[in-house]
N, CA and C atoms as a LAMMPS dump frame, in Angstrom:
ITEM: TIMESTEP
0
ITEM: NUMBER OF ATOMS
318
ITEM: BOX BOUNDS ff ff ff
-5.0000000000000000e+02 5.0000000000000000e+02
-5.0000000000000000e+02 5.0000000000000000e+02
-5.0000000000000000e+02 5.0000000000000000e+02
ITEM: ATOMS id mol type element x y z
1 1 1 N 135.968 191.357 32.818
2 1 2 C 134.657 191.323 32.184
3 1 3 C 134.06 189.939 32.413
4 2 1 N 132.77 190.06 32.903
5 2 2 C 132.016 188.941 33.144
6 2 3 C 131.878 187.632 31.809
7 3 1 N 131.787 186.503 31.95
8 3 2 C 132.172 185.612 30.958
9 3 3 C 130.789 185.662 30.246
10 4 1 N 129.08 186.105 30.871
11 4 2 C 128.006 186.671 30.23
12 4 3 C 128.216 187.6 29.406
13 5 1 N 128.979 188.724 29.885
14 5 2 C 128.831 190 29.225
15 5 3 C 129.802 189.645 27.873
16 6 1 N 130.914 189.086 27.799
17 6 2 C 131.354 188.558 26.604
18 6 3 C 130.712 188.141 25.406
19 7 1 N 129.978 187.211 26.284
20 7 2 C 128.828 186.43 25.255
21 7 3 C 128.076 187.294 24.503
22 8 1 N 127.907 188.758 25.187
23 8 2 C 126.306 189.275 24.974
24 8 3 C 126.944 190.354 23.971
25 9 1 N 127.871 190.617 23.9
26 9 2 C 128.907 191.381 22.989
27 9 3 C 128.984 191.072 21.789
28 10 1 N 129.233 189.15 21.855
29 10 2 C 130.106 188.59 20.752
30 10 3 C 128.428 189.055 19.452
31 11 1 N 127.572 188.702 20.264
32 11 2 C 126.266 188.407 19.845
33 11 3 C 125.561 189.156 19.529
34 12 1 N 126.058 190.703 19.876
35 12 2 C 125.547 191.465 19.42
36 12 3 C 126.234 192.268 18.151
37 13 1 N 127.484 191.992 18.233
38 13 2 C 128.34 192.051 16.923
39 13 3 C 127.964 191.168 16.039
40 14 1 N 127.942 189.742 16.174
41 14 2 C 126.983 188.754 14.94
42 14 3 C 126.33 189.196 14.642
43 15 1 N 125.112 190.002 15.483
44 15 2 C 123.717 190.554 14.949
45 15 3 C 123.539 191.08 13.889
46 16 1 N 125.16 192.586 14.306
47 16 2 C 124.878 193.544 13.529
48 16 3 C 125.606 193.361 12.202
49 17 1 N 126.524 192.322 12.209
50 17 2 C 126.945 191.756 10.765
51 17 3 C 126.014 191.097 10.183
52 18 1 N 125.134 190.331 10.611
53 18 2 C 124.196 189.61 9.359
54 18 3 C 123.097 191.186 9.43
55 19 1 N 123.186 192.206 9.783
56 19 2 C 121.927 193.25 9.692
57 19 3 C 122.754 193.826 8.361
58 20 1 N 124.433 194.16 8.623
59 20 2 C 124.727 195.07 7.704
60 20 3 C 125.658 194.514 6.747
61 21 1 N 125.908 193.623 6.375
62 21 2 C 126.92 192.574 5.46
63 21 3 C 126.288 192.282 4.103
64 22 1 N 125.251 192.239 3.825
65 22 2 C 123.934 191.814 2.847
66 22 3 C 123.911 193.752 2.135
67 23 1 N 124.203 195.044 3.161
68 23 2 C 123.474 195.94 2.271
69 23 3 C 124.887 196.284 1.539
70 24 1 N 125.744 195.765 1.67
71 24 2 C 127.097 195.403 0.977
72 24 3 C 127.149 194.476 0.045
73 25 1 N 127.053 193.615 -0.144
74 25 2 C 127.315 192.304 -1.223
75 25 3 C 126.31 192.465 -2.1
76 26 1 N 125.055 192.743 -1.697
77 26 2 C 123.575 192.791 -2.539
78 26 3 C 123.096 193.904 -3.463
79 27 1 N 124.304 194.957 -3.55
80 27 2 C 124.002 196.159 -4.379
81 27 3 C 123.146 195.654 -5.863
82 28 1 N 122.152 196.381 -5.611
83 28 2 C 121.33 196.596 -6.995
84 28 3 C 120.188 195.139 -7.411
85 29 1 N 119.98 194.688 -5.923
86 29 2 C 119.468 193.862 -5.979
87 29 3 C 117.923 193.622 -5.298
88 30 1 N 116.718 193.498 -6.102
89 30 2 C 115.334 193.652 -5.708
90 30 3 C 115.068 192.647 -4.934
91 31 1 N 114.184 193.158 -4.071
92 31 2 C 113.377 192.411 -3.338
93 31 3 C 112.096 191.995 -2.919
94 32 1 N 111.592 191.079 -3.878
95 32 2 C 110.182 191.235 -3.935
96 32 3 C 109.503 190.161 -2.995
97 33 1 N 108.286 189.798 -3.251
98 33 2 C 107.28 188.71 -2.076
99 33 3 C 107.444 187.309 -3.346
100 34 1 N 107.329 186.674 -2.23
101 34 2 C 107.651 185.218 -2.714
102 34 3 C 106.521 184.732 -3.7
103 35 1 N 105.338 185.056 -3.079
104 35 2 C 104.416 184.893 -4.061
105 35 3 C 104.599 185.347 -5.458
106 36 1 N 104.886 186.779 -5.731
107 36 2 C 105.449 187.283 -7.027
108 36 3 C 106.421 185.985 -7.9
109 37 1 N 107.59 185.749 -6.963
110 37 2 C 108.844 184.893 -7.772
111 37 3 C 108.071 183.685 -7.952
112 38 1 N 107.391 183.115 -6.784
113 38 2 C 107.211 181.728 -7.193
114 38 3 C 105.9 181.283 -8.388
115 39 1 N 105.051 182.302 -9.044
116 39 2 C 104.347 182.834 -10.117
117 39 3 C 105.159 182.903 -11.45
118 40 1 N 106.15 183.297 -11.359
119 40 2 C 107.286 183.719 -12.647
120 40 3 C 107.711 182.56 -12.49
121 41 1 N 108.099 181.762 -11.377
122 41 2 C 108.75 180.399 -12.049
123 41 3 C 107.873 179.421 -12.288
124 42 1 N 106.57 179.298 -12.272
125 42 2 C 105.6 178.35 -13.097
126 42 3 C 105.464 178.918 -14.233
127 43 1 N 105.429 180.387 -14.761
128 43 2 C 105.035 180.709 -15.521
129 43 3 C 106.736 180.096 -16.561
130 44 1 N 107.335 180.584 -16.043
131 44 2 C 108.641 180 -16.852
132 44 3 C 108.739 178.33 -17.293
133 45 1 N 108.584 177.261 -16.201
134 45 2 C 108.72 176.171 -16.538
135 45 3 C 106.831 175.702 -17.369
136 46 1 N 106.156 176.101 -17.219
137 46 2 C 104.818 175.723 -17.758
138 46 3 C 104.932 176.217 -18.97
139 47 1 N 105.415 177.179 -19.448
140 47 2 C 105.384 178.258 -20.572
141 47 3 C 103.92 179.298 -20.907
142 48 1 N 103.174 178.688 -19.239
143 48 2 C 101.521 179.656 -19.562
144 48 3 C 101.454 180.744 -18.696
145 49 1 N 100.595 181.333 -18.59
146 49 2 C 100.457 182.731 -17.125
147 49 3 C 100.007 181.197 -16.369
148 50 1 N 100.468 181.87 -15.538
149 50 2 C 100.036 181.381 -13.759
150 50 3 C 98.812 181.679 -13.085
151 51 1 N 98.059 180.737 -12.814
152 51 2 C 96.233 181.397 -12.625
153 51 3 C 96.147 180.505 -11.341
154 52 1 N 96.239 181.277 -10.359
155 52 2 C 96.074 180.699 -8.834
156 52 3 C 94.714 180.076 -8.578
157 53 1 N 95.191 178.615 -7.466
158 53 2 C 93.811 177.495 -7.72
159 53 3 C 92.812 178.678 -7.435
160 54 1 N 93.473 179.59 -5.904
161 54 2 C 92.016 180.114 -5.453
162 54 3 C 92.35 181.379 -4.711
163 55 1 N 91.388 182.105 -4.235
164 55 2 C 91.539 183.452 -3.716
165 55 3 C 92.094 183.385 -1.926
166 56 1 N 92.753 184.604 -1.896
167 56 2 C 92.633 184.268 -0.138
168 56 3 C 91.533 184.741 0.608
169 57 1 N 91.506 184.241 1.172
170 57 2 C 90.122 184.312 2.5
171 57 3 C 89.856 185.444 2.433
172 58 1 N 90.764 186.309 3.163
173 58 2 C 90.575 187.776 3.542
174 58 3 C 90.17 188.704 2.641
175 59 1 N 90.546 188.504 0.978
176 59 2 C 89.672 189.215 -0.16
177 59 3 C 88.915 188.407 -1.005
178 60 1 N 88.154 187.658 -0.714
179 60 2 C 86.653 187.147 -0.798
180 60 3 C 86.085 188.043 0.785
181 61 1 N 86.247 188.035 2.042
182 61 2 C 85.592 188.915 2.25
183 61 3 C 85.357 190.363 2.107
184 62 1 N 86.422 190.85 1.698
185 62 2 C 86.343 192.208 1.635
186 62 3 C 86.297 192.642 -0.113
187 63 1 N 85.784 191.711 -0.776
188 63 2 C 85.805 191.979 -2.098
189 63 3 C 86.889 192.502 -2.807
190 64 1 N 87.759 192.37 -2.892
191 64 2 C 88.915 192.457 -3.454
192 64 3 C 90.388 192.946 -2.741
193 65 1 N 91.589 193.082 -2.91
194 65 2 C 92.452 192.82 -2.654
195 65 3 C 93.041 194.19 -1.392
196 66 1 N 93.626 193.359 -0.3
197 66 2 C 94.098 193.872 0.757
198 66 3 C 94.887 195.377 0.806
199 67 1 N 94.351 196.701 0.813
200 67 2 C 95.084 198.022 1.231
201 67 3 C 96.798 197.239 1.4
202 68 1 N 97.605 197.934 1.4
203 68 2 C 98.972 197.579 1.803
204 68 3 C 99.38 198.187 3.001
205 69 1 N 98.384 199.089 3.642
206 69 2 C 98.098 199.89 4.713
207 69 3 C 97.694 198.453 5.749
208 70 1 N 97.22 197.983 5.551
209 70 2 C 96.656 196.657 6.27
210 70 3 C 97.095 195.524 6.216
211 71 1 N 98.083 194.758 5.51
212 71 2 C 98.715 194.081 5.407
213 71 3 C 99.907 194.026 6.122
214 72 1 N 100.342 195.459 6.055
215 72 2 C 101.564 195.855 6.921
216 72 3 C 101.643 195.829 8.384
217 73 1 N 99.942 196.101 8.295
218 73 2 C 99.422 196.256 10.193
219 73 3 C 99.587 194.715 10.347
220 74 1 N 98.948 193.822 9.684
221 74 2 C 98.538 192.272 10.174
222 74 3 C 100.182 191.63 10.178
223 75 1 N 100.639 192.136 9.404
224 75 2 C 102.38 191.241 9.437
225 75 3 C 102.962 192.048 11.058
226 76 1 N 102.624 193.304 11.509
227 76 2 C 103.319 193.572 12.609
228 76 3 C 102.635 193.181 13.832
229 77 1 N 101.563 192.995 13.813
230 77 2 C 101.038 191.849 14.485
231 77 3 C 101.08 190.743 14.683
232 78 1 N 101.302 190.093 13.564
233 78 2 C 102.313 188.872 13.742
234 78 3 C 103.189 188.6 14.458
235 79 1 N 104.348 189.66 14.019
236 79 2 C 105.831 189.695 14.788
237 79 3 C 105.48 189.871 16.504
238 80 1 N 104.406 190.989 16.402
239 80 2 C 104.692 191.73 18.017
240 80 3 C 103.853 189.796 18.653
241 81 1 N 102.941 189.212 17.964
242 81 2 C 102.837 187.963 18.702
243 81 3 C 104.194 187.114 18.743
244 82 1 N 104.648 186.962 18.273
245 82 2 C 106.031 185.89 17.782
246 82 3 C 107.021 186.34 18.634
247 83 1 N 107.054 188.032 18.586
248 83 2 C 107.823 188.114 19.652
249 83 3 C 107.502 187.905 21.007
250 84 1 N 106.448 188.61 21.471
251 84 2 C 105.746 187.781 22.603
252 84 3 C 105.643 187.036 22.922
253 85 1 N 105.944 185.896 22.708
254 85 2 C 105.54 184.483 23.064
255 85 3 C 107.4 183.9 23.248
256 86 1 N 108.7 184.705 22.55
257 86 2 C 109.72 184.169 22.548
258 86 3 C 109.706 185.099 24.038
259 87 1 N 109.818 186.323 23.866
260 87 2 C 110.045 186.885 25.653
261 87 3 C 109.792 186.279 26.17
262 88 1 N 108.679 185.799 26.385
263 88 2 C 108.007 184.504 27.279
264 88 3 C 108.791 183.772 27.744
265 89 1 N 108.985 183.113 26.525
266 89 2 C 109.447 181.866 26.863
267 89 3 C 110.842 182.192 27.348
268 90 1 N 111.685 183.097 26.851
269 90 2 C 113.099 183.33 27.227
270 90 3 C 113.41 183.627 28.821
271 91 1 N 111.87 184.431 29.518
272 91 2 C 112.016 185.023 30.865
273 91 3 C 111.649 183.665 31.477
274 92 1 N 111.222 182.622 31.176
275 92 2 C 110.584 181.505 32.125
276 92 3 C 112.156 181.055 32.092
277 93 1 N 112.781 180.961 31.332
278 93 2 C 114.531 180.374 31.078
279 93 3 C 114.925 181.378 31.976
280 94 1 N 115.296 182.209 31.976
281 94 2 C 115.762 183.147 32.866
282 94 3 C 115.983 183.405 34.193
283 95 1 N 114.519 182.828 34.103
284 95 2 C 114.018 182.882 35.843
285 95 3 C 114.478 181.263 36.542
286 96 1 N 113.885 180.418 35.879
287 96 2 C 114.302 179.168 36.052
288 96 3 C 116.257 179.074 36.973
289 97 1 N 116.53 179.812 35.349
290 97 2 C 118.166 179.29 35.89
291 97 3 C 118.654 180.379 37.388
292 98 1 N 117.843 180.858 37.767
293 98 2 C 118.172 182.352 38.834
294 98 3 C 117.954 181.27 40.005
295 99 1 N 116.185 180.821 39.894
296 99 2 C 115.818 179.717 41.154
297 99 3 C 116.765 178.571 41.191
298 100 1 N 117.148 178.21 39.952
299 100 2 C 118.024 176.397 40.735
300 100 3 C 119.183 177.314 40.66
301 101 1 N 119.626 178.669 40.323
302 101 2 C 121.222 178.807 40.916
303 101 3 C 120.666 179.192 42.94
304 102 1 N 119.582 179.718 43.279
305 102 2 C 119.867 179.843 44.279
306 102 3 C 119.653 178.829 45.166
307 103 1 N 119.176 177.947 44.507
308 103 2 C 118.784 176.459 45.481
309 103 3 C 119.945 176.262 45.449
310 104 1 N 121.183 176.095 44.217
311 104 2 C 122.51 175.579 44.685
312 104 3 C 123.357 175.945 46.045
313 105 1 N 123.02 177.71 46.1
314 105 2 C 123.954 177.973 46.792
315 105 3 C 123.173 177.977 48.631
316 106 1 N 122.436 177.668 48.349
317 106 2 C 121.642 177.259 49.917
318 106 3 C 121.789 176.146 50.299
């Protein structure tokens, strides 16, 4: 077995332990948006409700607060950019190490 294909094994076993190790240890445990928790803990150390300085952009324009239908779209848009831009960058690595291996062997 190729000393790559090892690698690409070991790594894909890491993967799938940090994917499935957490739905084990974490039984009965919520998961909410950060915004939510980090609200409850001013409200805890202040002892008042939590009244945000200001609104977000996106509902001042649309007069009030974001569908979850649409939020979901704009976060996978996100990713599909984030990921895009790592392919990128991973195939310019890729390619790179292909050209100076064949300059070596010429």
């Amino acid at each position: 077995m190729a000393k790559t294909k090892k690698k690409v094994i070991i790594l894909l076993v890491i993967a799938a332990l940090i994917a499935v190790i957490p739905l084990f240890t974490l039984k009965g445990a919520e998961f909410g948006g950060s915004d939510d928790a980090g609200s409850k803990v001013v409200s805890q150390i202040t002892g008042k409700d939590y009244e945000p300085w200001f609104t977000p952009v996106m509902e001042t324009w649309i007069g009030g607060e974001l569908p979850g239908e649409i939020e979901s779209l704009l976060f996978c848009v996100q990713t599909g950019i984030g990921v895009g831009v790592l392919a990128f960058f991973m195939g310019r690595l890729v390619e790179r190490n292909k050209k100076e291996n064949r300059q070596i062997k010429n």
